[in-house]
C-alpha atoms as a printed R data frame, in Angstrom:
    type eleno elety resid chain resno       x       y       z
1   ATOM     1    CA   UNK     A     1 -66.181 -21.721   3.909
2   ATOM     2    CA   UNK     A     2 -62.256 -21.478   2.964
3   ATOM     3    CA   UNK     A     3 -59.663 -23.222   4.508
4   ATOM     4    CA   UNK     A     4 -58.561 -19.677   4.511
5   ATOM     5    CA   UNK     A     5 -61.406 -18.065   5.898
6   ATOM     6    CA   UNK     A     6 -61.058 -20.729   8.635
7   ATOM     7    CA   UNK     A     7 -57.853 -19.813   9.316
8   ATOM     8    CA   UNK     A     8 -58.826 -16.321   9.308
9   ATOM     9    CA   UNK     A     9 -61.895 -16.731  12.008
10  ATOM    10    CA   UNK     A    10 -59.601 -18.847  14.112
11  ATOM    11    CA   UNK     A    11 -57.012 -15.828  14.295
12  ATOM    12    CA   UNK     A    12 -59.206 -13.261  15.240
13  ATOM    13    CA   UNK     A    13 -62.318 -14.956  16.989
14  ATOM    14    CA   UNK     A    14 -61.091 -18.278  18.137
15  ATOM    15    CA   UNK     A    15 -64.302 -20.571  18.956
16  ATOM    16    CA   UNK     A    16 -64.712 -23.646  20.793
17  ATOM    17    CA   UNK     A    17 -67.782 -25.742  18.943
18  ATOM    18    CA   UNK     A    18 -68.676 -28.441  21.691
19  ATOM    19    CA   UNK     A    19 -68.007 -28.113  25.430
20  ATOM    20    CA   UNK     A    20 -64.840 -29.366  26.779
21  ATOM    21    CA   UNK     A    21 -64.933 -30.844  30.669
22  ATOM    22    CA   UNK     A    22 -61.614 -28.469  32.154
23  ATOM    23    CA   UNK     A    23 -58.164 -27.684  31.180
24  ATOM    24    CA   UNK     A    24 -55.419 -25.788  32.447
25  ATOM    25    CA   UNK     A    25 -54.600 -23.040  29.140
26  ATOM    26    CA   UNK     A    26 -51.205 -21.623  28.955
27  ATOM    27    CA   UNK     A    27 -50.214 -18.685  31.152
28  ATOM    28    CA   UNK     A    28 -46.660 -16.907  31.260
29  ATOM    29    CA   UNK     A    29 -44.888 -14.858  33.889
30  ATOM    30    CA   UNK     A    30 -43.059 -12.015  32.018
31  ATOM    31    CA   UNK     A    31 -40.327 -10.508  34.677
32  ATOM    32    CA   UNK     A    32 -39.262  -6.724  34.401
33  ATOM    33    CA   UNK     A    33 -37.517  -4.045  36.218
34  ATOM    34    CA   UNK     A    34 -40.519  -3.385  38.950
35  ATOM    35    CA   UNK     A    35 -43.210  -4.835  37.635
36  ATOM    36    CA   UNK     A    36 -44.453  -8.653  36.625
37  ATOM    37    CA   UNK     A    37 -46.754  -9.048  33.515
38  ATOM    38    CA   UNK     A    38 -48.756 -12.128  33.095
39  ATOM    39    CA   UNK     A    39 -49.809 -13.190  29.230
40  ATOM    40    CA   UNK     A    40 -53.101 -15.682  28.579
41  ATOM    41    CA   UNK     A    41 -53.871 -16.784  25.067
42  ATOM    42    CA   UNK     A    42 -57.797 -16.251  25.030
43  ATOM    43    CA   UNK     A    43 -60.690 -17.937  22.988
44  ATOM    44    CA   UNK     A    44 -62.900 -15.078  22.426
45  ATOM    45    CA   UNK     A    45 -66.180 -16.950  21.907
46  ATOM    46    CA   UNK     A    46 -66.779 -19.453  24.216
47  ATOM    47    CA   UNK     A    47 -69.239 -22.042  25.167
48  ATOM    48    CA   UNK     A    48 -70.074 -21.415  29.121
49  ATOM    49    CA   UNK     A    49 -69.214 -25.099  29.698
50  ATOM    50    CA   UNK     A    50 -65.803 -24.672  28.994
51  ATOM    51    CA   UNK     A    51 -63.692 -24.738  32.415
52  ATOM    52    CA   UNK     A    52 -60.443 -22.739  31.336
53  ATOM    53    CA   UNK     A    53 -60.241 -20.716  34.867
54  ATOM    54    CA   UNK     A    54 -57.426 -22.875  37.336
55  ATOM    55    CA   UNK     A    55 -55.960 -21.772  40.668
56  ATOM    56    CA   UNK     A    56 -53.230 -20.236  38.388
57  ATOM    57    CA   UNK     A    57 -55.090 -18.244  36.410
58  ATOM    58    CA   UNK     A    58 -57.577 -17.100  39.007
59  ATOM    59    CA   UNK     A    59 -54.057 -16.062  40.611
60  ATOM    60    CA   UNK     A    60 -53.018 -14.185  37.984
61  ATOM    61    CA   UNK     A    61 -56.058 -11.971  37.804
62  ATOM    62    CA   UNK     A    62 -56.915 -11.373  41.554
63  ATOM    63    CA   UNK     A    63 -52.678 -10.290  41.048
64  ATOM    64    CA   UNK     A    64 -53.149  -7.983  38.959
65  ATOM    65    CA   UNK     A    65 -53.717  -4.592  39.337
66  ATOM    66    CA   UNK     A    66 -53.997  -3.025  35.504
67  ATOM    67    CA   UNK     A    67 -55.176  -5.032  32.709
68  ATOM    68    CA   UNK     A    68 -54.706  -5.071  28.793
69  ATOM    69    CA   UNK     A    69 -56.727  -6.071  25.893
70  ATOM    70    CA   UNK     A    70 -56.872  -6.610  22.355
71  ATOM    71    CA   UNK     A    71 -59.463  -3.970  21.642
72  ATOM    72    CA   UNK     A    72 -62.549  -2.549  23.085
73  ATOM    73    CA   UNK     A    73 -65.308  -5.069  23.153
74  ATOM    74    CA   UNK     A    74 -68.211  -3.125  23.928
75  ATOM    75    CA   UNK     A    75 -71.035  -3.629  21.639
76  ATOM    76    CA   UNK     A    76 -71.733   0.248  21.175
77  ATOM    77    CA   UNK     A    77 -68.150   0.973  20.420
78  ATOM    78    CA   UNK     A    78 -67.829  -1.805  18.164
79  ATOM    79    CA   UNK     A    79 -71.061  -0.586  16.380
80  ATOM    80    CA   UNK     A    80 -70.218   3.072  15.707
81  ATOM    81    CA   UNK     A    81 -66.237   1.768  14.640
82  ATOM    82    CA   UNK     A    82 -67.847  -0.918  12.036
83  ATOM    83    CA   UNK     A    83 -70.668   2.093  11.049
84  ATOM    84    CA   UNK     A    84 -67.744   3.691   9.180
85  ATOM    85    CA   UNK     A    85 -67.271   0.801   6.802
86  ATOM    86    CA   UNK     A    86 -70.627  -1.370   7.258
87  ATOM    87    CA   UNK     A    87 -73.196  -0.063   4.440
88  ATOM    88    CA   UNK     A    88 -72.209  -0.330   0.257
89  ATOM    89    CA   UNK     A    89 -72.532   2.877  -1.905
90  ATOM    90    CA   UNK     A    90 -75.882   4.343  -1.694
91  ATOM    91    CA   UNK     A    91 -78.468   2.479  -4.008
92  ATOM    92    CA   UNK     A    92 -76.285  -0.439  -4.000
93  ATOM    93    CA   UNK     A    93 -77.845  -3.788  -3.153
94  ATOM    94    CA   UNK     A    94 -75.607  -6.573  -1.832
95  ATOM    95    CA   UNK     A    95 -78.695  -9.285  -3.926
96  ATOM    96    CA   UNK     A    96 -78.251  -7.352  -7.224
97  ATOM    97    CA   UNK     A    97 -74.382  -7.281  -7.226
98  ATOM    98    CA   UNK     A    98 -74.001 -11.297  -6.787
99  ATOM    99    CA   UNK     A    99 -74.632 -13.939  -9.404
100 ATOM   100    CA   UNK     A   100 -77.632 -15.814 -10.035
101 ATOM   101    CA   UNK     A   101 -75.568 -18.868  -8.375
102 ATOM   102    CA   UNK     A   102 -74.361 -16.516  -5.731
103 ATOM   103    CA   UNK     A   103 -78.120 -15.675  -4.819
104 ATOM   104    CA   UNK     A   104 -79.242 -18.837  -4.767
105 ATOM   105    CA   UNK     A   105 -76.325 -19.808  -2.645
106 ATOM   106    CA   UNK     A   106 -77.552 -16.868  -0.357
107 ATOM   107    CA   UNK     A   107 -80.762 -17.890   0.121
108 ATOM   108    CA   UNK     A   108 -79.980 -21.333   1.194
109 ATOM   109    CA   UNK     A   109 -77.412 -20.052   3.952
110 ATOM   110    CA   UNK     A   110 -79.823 -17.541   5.445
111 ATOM   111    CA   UNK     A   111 -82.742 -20.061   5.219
112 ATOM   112    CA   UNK     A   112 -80.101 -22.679   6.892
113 ATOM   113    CA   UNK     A   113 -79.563 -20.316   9.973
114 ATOM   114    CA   UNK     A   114 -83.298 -18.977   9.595
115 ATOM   115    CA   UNK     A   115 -82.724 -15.483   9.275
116 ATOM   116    CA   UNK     A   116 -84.533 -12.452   7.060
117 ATOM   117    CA   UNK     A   117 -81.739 -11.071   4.663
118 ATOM   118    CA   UNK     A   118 -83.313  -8.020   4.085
119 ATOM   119    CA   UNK     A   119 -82.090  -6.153   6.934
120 ATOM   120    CA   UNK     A   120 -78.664  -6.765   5.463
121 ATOM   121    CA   UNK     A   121 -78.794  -6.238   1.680
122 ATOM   122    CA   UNK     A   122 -77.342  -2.670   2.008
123 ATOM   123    CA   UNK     A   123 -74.413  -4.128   4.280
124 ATOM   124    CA   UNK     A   124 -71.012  -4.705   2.544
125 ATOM   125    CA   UNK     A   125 -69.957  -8.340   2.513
126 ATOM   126    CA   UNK     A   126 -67.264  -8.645   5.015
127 ATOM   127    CA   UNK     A   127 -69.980  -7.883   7.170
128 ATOM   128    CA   UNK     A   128 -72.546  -9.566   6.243
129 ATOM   129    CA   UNK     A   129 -70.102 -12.840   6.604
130 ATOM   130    CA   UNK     A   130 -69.225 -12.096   9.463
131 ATOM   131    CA   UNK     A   131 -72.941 -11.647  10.734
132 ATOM   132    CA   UNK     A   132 -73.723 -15.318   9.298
133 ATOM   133    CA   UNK     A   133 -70.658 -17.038  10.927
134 ATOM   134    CA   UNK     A   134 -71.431 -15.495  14.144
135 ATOM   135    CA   UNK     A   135 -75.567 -16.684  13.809
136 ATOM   136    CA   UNK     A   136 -74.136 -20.112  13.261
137 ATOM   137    CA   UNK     A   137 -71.602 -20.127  16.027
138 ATOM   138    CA   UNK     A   138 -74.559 -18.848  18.267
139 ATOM   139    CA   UNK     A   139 -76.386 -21.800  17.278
140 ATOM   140    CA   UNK     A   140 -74.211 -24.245  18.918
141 ATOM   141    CA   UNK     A   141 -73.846 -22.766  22.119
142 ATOM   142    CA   UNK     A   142 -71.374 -20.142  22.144
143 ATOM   143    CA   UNK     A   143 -71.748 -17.225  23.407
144 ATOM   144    CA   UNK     A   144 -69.081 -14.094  23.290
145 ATOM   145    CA   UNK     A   145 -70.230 -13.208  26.884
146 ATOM   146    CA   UNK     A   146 -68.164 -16.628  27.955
147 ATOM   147    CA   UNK     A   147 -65.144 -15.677  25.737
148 ATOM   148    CA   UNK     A   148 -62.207 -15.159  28.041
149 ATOM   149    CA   UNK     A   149 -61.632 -11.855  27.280
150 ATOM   150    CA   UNK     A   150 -65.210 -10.968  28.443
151 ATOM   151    CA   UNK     A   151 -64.771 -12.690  31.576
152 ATOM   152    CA   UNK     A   152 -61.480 -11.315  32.569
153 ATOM   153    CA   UNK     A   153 -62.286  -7.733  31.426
154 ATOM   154    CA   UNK     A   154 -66.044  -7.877  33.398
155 ATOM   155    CA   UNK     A   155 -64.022  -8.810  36.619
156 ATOM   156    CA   UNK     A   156 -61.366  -6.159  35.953
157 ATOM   157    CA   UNK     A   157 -64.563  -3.857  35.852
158 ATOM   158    CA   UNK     A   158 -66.134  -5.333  38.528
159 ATOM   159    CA   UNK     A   159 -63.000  -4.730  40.910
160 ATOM   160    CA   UNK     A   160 -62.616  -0.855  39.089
161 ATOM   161    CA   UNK     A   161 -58.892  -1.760  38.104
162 ATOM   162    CA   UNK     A   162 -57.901   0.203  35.145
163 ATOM   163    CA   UNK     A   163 -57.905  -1.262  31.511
164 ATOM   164    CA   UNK     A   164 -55.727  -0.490  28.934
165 ATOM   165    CA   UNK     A   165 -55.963  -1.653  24.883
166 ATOM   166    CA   UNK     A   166 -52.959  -2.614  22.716
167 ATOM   167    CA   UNK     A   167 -54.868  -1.680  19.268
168 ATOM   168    CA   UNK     A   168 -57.761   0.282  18.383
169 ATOM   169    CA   UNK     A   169 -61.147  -1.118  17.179
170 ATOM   170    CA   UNK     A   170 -61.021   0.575  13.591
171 ATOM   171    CA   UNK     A   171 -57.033  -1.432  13.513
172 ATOM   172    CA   UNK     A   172 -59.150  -5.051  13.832
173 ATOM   173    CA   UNK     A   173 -61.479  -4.152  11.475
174 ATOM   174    CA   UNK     A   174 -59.449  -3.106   8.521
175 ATOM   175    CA   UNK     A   175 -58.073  -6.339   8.886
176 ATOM   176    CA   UNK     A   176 -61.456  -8.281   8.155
177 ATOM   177    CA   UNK     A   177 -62.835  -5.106   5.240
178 ATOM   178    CA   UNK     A   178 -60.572  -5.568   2.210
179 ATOM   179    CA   UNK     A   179 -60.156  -2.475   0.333
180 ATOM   180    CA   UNK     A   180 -60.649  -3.726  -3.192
181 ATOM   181    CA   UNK     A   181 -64.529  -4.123  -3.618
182 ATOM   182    CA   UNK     A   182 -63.872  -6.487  -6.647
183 ATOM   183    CA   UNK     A   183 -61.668  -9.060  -4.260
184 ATOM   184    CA   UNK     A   184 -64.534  -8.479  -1.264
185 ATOM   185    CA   UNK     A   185 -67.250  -9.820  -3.525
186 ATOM   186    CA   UNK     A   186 -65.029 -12.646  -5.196
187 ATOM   187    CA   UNK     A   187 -64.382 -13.909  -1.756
188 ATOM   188    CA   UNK     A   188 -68.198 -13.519  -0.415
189 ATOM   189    CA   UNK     A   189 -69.423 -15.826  -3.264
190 ATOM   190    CA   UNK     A   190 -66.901 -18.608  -2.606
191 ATOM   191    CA   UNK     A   191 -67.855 -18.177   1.160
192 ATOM   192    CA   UNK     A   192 -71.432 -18.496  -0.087
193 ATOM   193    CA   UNK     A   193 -70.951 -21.741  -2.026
194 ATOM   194    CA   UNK     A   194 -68.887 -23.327   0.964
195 ATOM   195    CA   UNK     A   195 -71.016 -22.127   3.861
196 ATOM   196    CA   UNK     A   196 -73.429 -25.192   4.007
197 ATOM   197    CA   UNK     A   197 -71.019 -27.015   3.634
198 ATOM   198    CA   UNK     A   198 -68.196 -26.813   6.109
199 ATOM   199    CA   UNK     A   199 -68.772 -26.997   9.862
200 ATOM   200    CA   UNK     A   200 -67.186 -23.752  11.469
201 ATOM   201    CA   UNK     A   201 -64.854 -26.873  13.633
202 ATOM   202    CA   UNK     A   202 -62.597 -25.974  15.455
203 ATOM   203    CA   UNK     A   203 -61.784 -28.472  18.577
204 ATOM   204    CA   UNK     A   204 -58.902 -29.783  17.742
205 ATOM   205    CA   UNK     A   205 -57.745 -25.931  18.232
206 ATOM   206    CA   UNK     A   206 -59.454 -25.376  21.408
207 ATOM   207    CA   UNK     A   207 -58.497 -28.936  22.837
208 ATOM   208    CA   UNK     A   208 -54.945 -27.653  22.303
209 ATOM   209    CA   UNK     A   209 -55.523 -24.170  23.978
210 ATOM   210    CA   UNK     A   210 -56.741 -26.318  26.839
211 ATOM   211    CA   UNK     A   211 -54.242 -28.789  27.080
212 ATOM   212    CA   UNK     A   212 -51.296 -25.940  26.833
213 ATOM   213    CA   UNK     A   213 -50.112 -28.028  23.720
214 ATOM   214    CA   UNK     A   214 -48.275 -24.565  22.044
215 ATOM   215    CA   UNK     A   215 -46.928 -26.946  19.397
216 ATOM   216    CA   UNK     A   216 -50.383 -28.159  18.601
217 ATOM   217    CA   UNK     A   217 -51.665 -25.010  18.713
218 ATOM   218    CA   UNK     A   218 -49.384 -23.362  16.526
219 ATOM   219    CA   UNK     A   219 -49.582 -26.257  13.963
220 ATOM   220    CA   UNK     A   220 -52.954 -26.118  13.665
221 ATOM   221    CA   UNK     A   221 -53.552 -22.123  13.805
222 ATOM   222    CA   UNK     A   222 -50.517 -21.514  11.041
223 ATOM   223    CA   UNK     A   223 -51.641 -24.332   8.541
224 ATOM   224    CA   UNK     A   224 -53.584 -22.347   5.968
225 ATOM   225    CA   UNK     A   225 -51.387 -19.018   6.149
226 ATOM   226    CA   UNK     A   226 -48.679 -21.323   4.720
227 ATOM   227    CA   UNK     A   227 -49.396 -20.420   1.529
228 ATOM   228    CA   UNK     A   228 -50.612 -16.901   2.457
229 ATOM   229    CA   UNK     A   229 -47.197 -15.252   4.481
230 ATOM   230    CA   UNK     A   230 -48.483 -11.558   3.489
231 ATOM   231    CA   UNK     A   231 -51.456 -12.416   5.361
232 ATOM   232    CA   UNK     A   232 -49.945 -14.085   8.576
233 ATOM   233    CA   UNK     A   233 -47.528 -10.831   8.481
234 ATOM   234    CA   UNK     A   234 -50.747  -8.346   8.568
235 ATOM   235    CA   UNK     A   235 -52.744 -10.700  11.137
236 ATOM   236    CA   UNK     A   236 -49.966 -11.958  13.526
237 ATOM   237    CA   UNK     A   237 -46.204 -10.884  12.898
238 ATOM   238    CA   UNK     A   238 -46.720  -7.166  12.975
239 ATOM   239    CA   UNK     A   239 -49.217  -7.021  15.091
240 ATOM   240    CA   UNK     A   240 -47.196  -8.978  18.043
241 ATOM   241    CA   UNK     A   241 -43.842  -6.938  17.082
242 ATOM   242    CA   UNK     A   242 -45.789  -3.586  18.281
243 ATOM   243    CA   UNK     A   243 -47.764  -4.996  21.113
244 ATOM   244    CA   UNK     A   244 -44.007  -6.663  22.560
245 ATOM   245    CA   UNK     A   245 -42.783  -2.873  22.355
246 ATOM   246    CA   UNK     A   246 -45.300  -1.814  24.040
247 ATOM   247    CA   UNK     A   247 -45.009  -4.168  26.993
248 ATOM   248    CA   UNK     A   248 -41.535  -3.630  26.991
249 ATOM   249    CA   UNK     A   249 -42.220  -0.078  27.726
250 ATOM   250    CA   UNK     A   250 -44.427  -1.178  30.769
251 ATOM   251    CA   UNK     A   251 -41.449  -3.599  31.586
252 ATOM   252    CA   UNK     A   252 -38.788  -1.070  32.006
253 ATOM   253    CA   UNK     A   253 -40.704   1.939  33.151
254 ATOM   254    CA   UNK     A   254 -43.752   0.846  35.107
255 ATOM   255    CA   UNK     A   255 -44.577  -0.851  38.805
256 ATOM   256    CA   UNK     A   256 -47.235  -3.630  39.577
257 ATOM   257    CA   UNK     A   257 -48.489  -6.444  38.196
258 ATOM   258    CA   UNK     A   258 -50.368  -6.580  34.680
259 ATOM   259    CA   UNK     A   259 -52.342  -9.487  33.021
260 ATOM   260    CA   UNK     A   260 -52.308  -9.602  29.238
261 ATOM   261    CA   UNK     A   261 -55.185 -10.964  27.478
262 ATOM   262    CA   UNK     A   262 -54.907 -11.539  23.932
263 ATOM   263    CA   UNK     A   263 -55.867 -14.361  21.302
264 ATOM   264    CA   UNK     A   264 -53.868 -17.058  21.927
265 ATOM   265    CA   UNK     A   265 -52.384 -17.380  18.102
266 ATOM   266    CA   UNK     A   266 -50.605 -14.271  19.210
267 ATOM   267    CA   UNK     A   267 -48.290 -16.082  21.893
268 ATOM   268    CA   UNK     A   268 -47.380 -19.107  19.556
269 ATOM   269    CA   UNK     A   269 -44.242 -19.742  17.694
270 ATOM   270    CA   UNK     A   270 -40.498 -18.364  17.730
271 ATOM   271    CA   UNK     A   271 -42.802 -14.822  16.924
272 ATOM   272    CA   UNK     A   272 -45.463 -14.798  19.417
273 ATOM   273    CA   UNK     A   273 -45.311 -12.099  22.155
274 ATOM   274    CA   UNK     A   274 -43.416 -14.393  25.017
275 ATOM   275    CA   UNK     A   275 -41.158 -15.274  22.466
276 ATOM   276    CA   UNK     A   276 -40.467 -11.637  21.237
277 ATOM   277    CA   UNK     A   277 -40.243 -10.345  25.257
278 ATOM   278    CA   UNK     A   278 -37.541 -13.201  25.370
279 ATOM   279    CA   UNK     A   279 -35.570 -12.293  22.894
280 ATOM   280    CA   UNK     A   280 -35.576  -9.060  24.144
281 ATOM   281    CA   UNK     A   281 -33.989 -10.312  27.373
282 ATOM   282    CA   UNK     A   282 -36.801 -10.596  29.632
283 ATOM   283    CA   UNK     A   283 -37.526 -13.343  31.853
284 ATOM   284    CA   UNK     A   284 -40.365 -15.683  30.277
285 ATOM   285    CA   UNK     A   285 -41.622 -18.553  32.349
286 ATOM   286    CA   UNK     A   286 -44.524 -20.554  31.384
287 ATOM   287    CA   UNK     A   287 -46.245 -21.528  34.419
């Protein structure tokens, strides 16, 4: 795998590879006219060993009384929004259109995770990536049903509190689908050839969310969209300017309390979310 494709997991599906004992993640108080919104960074996949939950947090969501996501999560909406751009052009196989290298490559990975490819030779490749880093995620523990977001939304569910979404599913996935077929099966080979590998690793990230270490955090998130700033602009910057409007608008017009749960690259640096509601001239308080 890519430094870049790293990068680009750890944005959008931020994993912890090995348990970690506890920590205490950051949390923010966001002040606003009548209402108080609380932001946690999430890790969306999780390994159920991971203690992230503290008397702060647990405070924070028995507090609230709406919630807001990312995105729908459910696995039937997620299906039909991905059915849209899942399959290649009819007759198309995913096999014939790679290089002899590419397919050997191919078979190693899939034999590596021990899965059939067959199923997924009509699937485009952004997909079919994405189906192989989740299979080898899955193999060392981690399971999206522990991801934060999971657990906060299934006890927003569970207590019949209404849930709101900053973005829509189809939004997320045009970010992982590139629209230039060419580029899409340049980048599957190289993630072919580096799959074996590279260890989908990322502690040192995770650690960090734990520990509250924003610095850390950011440092190790950013590094390989330094070279990339159209990229970081598509995945993070313009994403948190809209979502920081939007909360504004519940900050000046709504009553209540709200808890925010979003991936936690979104609420580091000078242009994460808490940052943005700051400048804005709201009260931010990390707590």
């Amino acid at each position: 795998m890519t430094r870049l494709a790293t990068a680009l997991l750890a944005l959008l599906f931020l994993t912890a590879a090995a348990p970690v004992e506890e920590g205490h993640p950051a949390l923010w108080r966001v002040t606003g006219k009548h209402c108080t919104i609380y932001l946690l960074g999430s890790v969306h996949i999780l390994s159920p060993d991971v203690k992230w939950r503290d008397s702060r947090i647990n405070g924070a969501i028995e507090a609230a009384g709406t919630y807001f996501f990312e995105t729908e999560t459910d696995a039937a909406a997620v299906a039909k929004a991905i059915a849209n751009k899942r399959l290649l052009p009819a007759g198309q196989s995913l096999r014939a259109m790679l290089s002899p290298k590419a397919q050997k490559n191919l078979d190693a990975d899939f034999a590596m995770l021990g899965l059939n490819e067959e199923p997924l030779d009509g699937d485009r490749p952004w997909l079919v990536s994405l189906f192989m880093l989740g299979a080898k995620l899955a193999k060392s523990g981690n399971l999206p049903n522990s991801g934060v977001d999971n657990v906060v939304q299934a006890t927003a569910r569970d207590r019949g509190k209404p849930i709101r979404y900053l973005e829509s599913i189809e939004t997320q996935i045009a970010l992982l689908a590139p629209d230039d077929p060419k580029i899409e099966l340049e980048s599957f080979e190289i993630f072919l050839k580096e799959f074996r590998r590279n260890d989908v690793d990322l502690k040192p990230m995770v650690s960090a969310w734990l520990r509250a270490d924003q610095p850390a955090l950011a440092r190790l998130l950013l590094k390989d969209l330094g070279d990339h700033p159209e990229l970081r602009k598509a995945l993070l910057d313009d994403r948190n300017a809209v979502w920081a409007k939007e909360l504004e608008d519940v900050l000046d017009h709504e009553s209540g309390t709200f808890l925010v749960t979003v991936g936690a690259g979104h609420l580091v640096t000078e242009r994460g979310v808490p940052a943005l509601l700051r400048k804005a001239g709201y009260t931010v308080e990390q707590i």
